[in-house]
Backbone as a ProteinNet text record, in pm:
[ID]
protein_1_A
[PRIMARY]
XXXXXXXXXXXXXXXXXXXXXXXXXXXXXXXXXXXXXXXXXXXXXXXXXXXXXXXXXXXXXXXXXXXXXXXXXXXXXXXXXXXXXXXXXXXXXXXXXXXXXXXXXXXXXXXXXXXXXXXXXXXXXXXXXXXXXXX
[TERTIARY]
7310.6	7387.8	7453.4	7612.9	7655	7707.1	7644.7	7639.4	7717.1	7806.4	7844.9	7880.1	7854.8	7821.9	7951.8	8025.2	8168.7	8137.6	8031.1	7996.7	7960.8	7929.7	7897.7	7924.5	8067.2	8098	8173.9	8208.5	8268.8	8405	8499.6	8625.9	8713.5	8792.8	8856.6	8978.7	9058.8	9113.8	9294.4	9365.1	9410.1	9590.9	9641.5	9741.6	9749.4	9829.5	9847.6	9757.7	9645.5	9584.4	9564.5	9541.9	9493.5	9384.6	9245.3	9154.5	9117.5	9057.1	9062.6	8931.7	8870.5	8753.6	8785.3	8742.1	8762.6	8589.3	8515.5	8406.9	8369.6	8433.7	8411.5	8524	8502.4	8640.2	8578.8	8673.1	8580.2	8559.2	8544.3	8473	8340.3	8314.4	8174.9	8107	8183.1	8132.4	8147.3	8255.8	8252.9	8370.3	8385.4	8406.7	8605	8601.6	8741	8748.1	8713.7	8734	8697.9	8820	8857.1	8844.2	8804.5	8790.4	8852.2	8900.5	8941.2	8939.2	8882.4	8853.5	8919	8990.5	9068.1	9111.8	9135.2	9130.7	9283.4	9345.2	9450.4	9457.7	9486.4	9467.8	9571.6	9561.9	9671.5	9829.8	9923	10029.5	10095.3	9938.8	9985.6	9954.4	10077.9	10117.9	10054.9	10034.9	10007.1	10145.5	10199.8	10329.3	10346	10455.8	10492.9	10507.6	10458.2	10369.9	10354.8	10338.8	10289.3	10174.7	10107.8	9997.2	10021.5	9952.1	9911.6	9893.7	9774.6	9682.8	9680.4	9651.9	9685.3	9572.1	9579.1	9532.6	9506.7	9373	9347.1	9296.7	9374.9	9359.8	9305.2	9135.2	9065.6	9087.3	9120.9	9128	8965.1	8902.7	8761.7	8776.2	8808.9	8868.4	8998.5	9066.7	9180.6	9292.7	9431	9523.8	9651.7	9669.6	9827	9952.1	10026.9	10180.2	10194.9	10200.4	10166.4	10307.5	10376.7	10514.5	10451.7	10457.8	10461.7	10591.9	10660.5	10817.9	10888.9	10936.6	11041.3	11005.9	10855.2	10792.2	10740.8	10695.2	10643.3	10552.7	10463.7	10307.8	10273.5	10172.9	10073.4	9940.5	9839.9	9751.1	9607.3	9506.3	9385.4	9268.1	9187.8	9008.5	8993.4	8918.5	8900	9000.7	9124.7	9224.3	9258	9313	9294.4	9456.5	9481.3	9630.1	9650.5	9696	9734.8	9889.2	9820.2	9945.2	9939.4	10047.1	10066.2	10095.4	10045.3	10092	10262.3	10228.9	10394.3	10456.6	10431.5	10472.9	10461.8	10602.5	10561.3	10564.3	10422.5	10356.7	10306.4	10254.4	10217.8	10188	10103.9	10046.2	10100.7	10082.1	10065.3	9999.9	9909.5	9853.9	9878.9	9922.5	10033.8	9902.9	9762.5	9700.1	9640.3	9554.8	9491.9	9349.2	9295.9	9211.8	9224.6	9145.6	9133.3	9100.3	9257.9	9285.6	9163	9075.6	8963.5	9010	9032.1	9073.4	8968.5	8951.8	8898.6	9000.2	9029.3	9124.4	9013.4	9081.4	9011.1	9108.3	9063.2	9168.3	9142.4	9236.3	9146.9	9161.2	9167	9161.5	9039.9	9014.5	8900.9	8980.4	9099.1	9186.8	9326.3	9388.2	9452.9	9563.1	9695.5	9817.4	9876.9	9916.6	9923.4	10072.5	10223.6	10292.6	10388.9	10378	10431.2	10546.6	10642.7	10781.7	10802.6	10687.8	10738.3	10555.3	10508.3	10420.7	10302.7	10212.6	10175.7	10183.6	10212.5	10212.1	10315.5	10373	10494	10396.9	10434.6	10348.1	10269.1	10197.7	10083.9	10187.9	10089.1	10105.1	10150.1	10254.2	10341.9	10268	10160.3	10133.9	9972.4	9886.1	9788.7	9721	9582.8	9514	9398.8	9364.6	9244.8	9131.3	9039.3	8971.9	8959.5	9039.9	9102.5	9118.8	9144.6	9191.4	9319.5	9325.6	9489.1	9579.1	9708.8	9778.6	9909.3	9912.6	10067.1	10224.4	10337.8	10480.7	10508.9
-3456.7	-3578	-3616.3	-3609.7	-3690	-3854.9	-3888	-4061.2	-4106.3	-4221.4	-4274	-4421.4	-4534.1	-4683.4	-4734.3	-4796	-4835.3	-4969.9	-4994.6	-5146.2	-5061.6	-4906.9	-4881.8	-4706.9	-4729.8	-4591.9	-4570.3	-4476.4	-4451.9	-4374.4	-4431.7	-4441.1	-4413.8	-4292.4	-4240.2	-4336.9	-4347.3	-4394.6	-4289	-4329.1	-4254.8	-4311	-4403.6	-4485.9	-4627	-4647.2	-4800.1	-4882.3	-4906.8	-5068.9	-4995	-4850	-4779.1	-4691.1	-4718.6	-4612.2	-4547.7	-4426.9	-4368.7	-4223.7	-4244.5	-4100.1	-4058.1	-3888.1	-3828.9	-3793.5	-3897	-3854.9	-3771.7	-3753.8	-3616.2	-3570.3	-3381.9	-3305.6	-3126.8	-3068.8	-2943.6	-2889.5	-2945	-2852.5	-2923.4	-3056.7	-3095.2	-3063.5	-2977	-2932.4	-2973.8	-3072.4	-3157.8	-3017.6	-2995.5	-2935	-2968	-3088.3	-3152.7	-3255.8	-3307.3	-3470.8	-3465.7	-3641.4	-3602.1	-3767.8	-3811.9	-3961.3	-3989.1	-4120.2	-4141.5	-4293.6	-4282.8	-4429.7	-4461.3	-4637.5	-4657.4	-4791.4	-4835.5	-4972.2	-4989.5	-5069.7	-5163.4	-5323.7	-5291.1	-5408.6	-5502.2	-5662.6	-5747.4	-5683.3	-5694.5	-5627.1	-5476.5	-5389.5	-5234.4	-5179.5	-5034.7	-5009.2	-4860.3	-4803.5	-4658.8	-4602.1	-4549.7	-4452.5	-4429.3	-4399.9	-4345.9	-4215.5	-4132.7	-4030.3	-3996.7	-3844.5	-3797	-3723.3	-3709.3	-3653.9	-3531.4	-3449.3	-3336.2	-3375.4	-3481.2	-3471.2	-3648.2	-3680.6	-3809	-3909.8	-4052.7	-4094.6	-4218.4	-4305	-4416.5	-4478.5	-4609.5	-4680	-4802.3	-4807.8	-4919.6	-5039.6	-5134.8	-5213.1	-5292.7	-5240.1	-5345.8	-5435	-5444.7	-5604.1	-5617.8	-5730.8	-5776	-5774.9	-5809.4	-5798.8	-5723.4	-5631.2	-5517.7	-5536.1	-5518.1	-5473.6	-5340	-5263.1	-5151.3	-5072.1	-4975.7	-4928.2	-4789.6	-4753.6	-4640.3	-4620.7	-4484.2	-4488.2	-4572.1	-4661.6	-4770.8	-4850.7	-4933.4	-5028.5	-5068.1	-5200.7	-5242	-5394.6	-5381.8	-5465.7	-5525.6	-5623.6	-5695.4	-5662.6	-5620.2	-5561.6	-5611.6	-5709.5	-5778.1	-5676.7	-5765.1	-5737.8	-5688.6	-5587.1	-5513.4	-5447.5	-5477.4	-5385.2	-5254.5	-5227	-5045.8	-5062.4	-4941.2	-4874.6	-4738.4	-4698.4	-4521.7	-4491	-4360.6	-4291.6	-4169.8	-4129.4	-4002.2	-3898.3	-3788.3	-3678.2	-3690.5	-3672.5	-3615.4	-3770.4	-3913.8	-4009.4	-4038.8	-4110.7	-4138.1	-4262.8	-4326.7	-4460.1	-4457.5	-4594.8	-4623.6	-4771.2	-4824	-4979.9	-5053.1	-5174.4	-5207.8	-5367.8	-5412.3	-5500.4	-5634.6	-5726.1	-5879.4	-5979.7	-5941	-6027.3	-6079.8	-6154.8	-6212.1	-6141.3	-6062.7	-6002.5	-5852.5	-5765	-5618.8	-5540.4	-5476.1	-5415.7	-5302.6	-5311.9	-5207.1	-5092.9	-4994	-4933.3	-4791.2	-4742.1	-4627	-4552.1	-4449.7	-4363.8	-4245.1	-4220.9	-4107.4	-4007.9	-3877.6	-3810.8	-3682	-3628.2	-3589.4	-3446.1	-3395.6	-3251.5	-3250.1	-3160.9	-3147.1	-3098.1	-3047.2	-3050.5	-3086.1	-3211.6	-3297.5	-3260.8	-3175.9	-3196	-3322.3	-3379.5	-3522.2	-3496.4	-3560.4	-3550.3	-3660.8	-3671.1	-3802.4	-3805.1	-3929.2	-3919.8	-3925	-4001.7	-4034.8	-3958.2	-3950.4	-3891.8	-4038.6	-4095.3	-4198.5	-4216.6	-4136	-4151.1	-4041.1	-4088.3	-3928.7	-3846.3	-3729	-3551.9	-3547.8	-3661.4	-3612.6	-3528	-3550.4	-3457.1	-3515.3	-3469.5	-3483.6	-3474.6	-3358.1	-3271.8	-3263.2	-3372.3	-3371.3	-3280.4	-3198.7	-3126.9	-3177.9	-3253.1	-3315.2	-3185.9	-3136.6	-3014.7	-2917.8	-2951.4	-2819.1	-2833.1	-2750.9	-2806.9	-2904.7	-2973.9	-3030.3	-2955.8	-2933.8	-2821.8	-2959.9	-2894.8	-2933.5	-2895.9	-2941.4	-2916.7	-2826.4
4260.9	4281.3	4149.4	4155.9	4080.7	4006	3914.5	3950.6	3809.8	3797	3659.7	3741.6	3636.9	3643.7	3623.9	3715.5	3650.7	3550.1	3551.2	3388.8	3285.6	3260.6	3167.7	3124.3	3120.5	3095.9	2983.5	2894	2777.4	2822.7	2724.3	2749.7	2623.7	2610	2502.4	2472.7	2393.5	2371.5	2415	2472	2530.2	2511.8	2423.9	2420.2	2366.3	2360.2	2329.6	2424.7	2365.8	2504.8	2618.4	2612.9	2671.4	2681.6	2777.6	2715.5	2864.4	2873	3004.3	2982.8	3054	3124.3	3214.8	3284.2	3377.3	3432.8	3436.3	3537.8	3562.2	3694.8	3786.1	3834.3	3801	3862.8	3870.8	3853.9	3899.6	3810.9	3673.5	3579.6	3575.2	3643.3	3648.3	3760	3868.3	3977.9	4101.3	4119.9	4214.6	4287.2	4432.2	4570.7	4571	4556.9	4659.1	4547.9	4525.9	4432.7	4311.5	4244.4	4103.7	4084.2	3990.1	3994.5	3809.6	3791.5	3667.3	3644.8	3515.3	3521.2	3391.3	3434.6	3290	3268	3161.2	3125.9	3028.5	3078.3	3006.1	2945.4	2860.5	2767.8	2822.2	2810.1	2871.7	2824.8	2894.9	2881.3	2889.7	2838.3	2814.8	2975.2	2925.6	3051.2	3082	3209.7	3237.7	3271.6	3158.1	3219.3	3332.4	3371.5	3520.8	3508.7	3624.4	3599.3	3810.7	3792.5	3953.3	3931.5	4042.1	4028.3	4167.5	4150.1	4254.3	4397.1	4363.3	4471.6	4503	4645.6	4679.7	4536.3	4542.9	4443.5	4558.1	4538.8	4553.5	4444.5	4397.5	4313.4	4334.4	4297.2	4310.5	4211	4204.3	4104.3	4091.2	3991.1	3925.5	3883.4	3777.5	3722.6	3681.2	3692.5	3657.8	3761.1	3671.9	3801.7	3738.4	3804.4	3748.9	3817.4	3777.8	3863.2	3893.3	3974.4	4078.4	4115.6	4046.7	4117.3	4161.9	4271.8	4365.7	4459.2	4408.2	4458.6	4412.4	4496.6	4513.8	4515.1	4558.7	4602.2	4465.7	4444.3	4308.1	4385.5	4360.3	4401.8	4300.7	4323.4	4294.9	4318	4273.3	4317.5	4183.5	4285.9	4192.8	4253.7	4157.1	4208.7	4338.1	4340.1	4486.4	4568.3	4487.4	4609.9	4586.8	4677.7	4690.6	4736	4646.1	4649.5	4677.8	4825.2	4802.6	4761.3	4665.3	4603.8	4662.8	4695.3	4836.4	4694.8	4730.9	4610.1	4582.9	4464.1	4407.8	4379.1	4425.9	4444.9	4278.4	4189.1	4084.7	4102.2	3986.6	3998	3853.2	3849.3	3690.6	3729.9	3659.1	3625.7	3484	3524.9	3372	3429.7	3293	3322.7	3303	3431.2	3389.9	3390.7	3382.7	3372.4	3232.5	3186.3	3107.6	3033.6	3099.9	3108.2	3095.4	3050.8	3007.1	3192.5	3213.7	3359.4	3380	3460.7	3480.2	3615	3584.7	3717.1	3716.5	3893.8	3924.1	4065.4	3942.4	4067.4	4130.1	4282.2	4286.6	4365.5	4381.2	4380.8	4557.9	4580.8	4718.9	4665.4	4533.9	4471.1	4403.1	4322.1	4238.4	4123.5	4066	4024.1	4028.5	3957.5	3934.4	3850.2	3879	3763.9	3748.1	3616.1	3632.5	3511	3537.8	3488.6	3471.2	3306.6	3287.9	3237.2	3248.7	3282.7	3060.4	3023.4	2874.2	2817.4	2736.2	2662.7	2627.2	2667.5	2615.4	2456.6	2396.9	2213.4	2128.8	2067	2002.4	1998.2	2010.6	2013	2083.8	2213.8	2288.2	2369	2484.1	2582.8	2717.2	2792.5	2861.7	3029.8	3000.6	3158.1	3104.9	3181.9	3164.9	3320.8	3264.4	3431.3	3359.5	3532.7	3527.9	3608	3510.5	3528.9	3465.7	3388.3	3299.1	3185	3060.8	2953.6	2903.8	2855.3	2855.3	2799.6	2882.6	2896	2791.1	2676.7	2624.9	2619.6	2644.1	2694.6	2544.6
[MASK]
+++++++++++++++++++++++++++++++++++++++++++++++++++++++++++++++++++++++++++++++++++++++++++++++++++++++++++++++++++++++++++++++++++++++

């Protein structure tokens, strides 16, 4: 059984007011599923970005602004957002409070491709499972 505490998990630093873990995916053994957990600081944003594999986005704490496609949301505490593969989406956090999010994924490997690089020289094309693959 695989288990991690969403009150008490460690979180890389991953961007501006951005910090983010990958849980579980298939280099930890998991079958089908990919989970990611990540936190935004008031204001900072999660690039816009597609992923592989569909994405449900749980919101834990706080409240974000939500663009998937064309559509752009509101989305607090407890709500759940699906992102259909390939759909580009990104958050950023309009609340007061440090944005707590848990994605999960219906792959066990995750290509994840972002429209801008979260930092000059990172990396563009993150795989969740895999090593991080740079452009």
């Amino acid at each position: 059984m695989y288990t991690f505490d969403l009150d008490d998990f460690e979180l890389a630093p991953a961007g501006p007011g951005l910090r983010v873990s990958f849980p579980l995916h298939s280099a930890t053994g998991t079958a089908s599923t990919a989970t990611v957990l990540f936190e935004l600081d008031p204001g900072a944003e999660l690039n816009v970005h597609t992923d592989s594999a569909e994405e449900l986005l749980i919101i834990v704490q706080g409240t974000a602004e939500a663009r998937v496609g064309d559509e752009v949301g509101r989305l607090e505490r407890h709500q759940v957002a699906l992102v259909p593969p390939m759909a580009p989406h990104g958050l950023r956090n309009i609340g007061d409070d440090v944005l707590r999010v848990l994605g999960t994924f219906s792959a066990s490997t995750v290509v994840s491709t972002f429209e801008q690089p979260f930092e000059e020289g990172g990396p563009q094309v993150l795989v969740i499972g895999a090593p991080v693959v740079y452009d």
